[in-house]
N, CA, C and O atoms as CSV, one atom per row, in Angstrom:
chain,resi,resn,atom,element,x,y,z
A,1,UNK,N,N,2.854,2.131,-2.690
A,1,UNK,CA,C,2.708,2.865,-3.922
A,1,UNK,C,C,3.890,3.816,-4.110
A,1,UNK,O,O,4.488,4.020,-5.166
A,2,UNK,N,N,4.116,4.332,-2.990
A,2,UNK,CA,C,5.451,5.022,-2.907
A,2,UNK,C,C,6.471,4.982,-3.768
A,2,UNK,O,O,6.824,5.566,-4.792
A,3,UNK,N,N,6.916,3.968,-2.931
A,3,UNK,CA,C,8.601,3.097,-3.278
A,3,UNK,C,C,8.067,2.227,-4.982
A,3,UNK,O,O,8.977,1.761,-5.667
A,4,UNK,N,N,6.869,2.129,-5.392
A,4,UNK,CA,C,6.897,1.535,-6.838
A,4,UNK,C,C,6.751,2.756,-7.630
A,4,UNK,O,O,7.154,2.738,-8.793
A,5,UNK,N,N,6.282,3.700,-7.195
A,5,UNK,CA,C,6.764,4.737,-8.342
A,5,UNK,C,C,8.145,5.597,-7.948
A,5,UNK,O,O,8.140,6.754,-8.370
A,6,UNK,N,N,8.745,5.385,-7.564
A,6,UNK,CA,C,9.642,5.710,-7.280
A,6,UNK,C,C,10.941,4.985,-7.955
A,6,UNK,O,O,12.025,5.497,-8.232
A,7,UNK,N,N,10.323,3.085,-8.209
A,7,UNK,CA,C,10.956,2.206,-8.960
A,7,UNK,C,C,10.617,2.885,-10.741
A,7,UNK,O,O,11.390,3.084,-11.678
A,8,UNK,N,N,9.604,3.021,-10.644
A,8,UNK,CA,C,9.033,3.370,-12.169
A,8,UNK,C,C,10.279,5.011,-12.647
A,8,UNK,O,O,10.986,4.792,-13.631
A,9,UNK,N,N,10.423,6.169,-12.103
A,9,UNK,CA,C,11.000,6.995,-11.920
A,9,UNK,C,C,12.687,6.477,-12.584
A,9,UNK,O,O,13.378,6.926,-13.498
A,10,UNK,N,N,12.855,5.464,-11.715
A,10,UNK,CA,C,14.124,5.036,-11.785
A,10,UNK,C,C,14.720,4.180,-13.137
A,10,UNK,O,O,15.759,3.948,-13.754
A,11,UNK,N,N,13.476,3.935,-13.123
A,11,UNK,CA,C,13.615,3.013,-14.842
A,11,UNK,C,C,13.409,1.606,-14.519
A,11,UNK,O,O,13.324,0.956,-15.562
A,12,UNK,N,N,13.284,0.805,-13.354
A,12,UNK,CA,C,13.242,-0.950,-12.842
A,12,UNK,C,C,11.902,-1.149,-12.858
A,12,UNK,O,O,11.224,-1.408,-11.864
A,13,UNK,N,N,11.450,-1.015,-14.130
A,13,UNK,CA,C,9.924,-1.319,-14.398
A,13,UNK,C,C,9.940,-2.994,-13.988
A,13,UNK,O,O,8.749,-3.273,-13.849
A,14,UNK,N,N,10.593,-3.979,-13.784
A,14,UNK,CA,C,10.190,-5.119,-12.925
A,14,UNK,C,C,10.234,-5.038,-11.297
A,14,UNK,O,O,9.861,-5.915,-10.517
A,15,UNK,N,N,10.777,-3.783,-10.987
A,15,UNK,CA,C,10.984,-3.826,-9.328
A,15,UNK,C,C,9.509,-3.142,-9.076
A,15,UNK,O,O,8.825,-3.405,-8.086
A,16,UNK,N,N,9.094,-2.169,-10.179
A,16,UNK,CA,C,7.869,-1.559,-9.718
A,16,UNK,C,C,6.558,-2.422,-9.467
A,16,UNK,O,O,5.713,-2.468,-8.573
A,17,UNK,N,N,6.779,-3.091,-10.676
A,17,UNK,CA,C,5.655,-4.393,-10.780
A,17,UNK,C,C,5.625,-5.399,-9.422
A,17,UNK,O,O,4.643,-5.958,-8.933
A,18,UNK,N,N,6.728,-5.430,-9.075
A,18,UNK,CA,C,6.517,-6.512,-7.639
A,18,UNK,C,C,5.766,-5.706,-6.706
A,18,UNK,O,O,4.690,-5.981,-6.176
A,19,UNK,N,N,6.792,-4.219,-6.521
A,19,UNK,CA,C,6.140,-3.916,-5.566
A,19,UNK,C,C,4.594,-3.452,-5.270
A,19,UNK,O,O,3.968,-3.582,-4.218
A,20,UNK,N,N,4.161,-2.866,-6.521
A,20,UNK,CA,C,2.461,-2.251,-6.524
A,20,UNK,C,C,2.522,-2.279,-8.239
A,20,UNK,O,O,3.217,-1.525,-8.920
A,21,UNK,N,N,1.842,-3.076,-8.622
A,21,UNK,CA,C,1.661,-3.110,-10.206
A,21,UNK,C,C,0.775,-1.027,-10.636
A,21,UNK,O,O,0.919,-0.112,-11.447
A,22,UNK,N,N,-0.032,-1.364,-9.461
A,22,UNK,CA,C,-0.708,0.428,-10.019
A,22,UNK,C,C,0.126,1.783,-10.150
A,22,UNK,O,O,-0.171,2.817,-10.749
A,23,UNK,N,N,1.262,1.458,-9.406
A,23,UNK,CA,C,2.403,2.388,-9.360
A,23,UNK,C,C,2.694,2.936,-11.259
A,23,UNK,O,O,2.989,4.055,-11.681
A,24,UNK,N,N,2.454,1.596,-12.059
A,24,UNK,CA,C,2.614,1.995,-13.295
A,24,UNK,C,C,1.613,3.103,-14.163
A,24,UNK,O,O,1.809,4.116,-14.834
A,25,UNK,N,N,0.381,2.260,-13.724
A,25,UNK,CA,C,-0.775,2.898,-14.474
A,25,UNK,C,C,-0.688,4.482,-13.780
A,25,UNK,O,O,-0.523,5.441,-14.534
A,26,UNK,N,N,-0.821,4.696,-12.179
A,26,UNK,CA,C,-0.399,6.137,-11.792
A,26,UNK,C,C,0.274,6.903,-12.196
A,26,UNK,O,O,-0.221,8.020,-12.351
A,27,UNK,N,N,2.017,6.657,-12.643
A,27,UNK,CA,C,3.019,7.665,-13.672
A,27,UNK,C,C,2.014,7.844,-15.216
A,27,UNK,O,O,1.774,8.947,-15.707
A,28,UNK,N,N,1.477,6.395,-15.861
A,28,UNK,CA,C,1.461,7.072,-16.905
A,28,UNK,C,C,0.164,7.716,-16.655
A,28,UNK,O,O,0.001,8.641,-17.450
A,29,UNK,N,N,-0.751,7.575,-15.896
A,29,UNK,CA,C,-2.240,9.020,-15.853
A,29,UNK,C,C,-1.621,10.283,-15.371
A,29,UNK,O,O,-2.264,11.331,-15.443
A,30,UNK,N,N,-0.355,10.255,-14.860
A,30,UNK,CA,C,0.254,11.672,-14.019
A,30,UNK,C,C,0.569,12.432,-15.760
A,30,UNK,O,O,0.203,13.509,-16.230
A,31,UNK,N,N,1.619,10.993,-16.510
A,31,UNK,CA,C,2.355,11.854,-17.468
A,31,UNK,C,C,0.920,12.146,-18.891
A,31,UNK,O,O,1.087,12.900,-19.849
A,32,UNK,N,N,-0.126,11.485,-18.682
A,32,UNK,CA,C,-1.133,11.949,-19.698
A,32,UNK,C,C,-1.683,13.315,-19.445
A,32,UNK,O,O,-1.890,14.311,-20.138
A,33,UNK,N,N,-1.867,12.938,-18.002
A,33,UNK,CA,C,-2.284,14.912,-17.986
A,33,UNK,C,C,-1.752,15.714,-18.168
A,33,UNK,O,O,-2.246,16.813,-18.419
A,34,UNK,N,N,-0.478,15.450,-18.106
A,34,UNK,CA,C,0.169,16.341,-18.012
A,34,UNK,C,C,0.514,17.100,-19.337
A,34,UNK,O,O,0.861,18.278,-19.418
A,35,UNK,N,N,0.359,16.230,-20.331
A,35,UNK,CA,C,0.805,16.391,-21.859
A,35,UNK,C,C,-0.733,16.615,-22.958
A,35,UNK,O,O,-0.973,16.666,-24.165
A,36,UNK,N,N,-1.600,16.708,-21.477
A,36,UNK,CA,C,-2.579,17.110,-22.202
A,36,UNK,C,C,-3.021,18.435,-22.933
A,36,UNK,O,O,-2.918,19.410,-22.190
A,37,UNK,N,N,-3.502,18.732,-24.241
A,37,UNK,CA,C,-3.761,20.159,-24.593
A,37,UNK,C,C,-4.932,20.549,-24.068
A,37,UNK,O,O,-4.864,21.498,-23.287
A,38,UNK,N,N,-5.800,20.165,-24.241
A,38,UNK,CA,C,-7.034,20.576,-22.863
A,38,UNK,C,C,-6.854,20.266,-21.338
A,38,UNK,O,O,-5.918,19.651,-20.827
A,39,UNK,N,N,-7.955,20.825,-20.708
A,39,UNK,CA,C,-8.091,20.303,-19.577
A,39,UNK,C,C,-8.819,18.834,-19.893
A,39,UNK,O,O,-9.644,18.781,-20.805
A,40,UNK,N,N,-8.549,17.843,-19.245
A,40,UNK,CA,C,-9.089,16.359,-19.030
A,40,UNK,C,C,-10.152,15.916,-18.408
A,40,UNK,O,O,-10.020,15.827,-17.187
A,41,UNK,N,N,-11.566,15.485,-19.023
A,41,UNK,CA,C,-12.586,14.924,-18.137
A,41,UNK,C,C,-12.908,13.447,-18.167
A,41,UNK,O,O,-13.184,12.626,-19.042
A,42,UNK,N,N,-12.778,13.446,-17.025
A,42,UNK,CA,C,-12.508,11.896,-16.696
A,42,UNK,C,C,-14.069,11.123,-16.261
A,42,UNK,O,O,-14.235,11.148,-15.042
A,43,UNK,N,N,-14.718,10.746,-16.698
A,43,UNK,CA,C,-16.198,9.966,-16.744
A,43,UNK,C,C,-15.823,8.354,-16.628
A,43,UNK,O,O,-15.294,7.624,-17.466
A,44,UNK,N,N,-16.169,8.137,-15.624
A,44,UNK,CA,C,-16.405,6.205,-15.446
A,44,UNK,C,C,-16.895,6.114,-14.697
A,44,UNK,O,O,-17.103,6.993,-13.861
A,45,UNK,N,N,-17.383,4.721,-14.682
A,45,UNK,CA,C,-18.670,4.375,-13.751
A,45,UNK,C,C,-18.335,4.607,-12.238
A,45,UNK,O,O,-17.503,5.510,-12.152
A,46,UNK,N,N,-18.655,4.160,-11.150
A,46,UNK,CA,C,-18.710,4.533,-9.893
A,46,UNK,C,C,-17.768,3.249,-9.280
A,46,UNK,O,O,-17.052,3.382,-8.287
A,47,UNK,N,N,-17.895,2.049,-10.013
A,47,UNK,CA,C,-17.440,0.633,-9.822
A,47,UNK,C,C,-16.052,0.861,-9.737
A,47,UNK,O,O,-15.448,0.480,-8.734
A,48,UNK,N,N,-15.440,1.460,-10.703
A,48,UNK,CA,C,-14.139,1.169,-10.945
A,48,UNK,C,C,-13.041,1.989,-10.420
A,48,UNK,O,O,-11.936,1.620,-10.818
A,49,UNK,N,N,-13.047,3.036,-9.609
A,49,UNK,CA,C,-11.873,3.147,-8.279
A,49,UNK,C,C,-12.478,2.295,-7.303
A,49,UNK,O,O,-11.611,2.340,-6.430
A,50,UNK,N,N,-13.308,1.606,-6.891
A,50,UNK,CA,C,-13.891,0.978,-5.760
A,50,UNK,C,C,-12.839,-0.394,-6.248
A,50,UNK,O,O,-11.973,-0.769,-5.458
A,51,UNK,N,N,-13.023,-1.144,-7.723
A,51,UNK,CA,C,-12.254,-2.620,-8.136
A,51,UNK,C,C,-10.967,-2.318,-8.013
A,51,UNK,O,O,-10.184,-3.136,-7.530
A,52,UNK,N,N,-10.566,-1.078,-8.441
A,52,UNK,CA,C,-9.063,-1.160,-8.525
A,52,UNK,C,C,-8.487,-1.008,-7.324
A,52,UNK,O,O,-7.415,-1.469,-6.933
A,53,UNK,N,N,-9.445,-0.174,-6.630
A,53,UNK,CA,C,-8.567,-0.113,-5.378
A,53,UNK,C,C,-8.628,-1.441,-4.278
A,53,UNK,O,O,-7.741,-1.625,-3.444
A,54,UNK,N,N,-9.635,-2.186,-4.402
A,54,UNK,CA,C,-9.634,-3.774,-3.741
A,54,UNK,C,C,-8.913,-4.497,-4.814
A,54,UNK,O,O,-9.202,-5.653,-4.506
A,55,UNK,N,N,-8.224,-4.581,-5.789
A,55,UNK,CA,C,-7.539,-5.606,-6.160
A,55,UNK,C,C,-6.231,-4.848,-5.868
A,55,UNK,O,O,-5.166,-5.461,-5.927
A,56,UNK,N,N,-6.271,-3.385,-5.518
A,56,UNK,CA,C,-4.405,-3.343,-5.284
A,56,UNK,C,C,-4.327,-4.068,-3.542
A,56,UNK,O,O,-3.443,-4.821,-3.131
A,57,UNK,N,N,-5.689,-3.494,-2.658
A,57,UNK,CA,C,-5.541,-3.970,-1.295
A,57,UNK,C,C,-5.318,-5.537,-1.561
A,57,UNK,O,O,-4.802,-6.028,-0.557
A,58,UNK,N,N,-5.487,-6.296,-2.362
A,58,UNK,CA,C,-5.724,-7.774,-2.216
A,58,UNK,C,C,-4.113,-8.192,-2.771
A,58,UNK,O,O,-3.578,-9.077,-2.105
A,59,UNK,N,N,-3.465,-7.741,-3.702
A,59,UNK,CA,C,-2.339,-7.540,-4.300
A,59,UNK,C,C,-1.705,-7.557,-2.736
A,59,UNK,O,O,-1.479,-8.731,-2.442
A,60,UNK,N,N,-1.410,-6.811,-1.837
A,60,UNK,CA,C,-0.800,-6.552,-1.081
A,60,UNK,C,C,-0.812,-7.278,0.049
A,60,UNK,O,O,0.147,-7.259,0.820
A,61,UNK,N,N,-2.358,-8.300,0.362
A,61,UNK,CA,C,-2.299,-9.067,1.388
A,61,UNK,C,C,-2.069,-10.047,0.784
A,61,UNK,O,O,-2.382,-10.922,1.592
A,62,UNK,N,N,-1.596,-10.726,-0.449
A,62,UNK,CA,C,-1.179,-11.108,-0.907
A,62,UNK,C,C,0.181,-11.633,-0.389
A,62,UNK,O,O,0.618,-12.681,0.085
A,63,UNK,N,N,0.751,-10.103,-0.784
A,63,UNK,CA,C,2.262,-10.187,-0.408
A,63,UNK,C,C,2.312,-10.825,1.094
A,63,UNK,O,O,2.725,-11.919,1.478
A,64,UNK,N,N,1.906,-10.054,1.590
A,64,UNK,CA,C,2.085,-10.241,3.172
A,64,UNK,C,C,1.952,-11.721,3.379
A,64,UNK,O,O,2.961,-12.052,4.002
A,65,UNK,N,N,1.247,-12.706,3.175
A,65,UNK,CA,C,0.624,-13.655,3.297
A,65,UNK,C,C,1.433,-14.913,2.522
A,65,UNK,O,O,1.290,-16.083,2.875
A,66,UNK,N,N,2.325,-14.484,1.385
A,66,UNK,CA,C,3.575,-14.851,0.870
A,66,UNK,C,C,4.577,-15.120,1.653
A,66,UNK,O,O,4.971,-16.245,1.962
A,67,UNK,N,N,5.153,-13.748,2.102
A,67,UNK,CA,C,6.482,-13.647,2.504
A,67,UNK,C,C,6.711,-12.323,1.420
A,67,UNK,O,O,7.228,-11.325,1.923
A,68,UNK,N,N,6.460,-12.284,0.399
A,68,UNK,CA,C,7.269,-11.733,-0.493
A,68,UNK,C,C,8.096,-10.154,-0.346
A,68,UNK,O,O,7.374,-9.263,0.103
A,69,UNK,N,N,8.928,-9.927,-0.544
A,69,UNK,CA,C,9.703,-9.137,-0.084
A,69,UNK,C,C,8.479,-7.675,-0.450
A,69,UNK,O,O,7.693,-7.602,-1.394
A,70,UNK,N,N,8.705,-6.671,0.661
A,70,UNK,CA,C,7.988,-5.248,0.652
A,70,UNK,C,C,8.847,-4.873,-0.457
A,70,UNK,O,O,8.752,-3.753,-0.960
């Protein structure tokens, strides 16, 4: 997650995507709060950091299981 926002930062929005596609969605929830005029309440079901975070783990054994470059 690191090194893909770190790609995102840099502007190689295709280097970020290889490396952790969530790296994207993370900058832009960093840069929504940030530009928010209230404070932000965030309500969703219980399911959905549990999916996202097993499809980034699966994303990644993925890679591994590829070859594909870290």
């Amino acid at each position: 997650m690191t090194r893909g926002v770190g790609a995102v930062v840099r502007g190689d929005l295709a280097h970020a995507i290889a490396l952790n596609p969530g790296s994207l969605l993370l900058v832009a929830v960093v840069i929504g709060v940030f530009f928010a005029r209230r404070r932000p309440t965030v309500r969703m079901p219980a399911w959905v950091p549990i999916t996202v975070l097993a499809a980034m783990w699966a994303f990644q054994l993925f890679k591994y299981a590829t070859g594909r470059p870290l």
